[in-house]
C-alpha positions as CSV (number, residue, x, y, z in Angstrom):
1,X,-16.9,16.5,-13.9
2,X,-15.0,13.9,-13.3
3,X,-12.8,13.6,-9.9
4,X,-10.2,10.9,-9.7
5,X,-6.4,11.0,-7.6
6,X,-3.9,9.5,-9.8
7,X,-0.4,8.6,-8.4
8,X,2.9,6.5,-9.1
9,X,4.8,4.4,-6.4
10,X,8.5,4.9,-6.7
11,X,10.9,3.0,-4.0
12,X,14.2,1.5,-5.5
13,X,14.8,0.3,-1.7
14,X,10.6,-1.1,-1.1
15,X,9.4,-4.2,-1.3
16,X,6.0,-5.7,-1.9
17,X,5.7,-9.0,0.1
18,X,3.6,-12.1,-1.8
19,X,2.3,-15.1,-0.2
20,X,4.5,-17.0,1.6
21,X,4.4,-20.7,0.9
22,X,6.9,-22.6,3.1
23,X,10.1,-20.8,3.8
24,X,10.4,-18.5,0.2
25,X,8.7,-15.2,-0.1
26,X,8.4,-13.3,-3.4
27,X,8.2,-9.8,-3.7
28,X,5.8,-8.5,-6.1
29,X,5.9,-5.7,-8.9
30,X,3.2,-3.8,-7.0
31,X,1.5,-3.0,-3.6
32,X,-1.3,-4.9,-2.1
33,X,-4.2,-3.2,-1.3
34,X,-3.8,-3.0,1.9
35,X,-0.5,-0.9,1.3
36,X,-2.7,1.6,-0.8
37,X,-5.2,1.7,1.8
38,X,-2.5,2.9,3.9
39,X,-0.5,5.2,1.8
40,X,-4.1,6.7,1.9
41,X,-5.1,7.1,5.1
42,X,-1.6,8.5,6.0
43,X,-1.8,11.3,3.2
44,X,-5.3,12.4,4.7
45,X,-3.8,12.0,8.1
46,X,-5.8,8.8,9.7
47,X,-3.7,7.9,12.2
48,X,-3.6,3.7,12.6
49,X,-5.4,4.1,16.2
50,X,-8.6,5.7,14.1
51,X,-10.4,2.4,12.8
52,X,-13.5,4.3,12.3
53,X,-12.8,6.9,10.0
């Protein structure tokens, strides 16, 4: 069986910061993966002071 965790971002107001060169940052169509990583770890209730797990 497969297990997967499917999902879809919706924010009118969020915004998805690129690399900055000089003084202009783009905002991208889509998170970075650190975003995700913390979407994540907030649904499963990691707290940011809990590196470990």
């Amino acid at each position: 069986m497969a297990r997967f965790l499917l999902f879809q971002l919706a924010g009118p107001l969020a915004s998805w910061g690129e690399i900055a060169i000089g003084e202009d940052r783009h905002s991208a169509p889509y998170p970075g993966r650190s975003a995700v990583l913390g979407i994540l770890a907030s649904a499963l209730g990691i707290r940011r002071a809990e590196e470990v797990r």
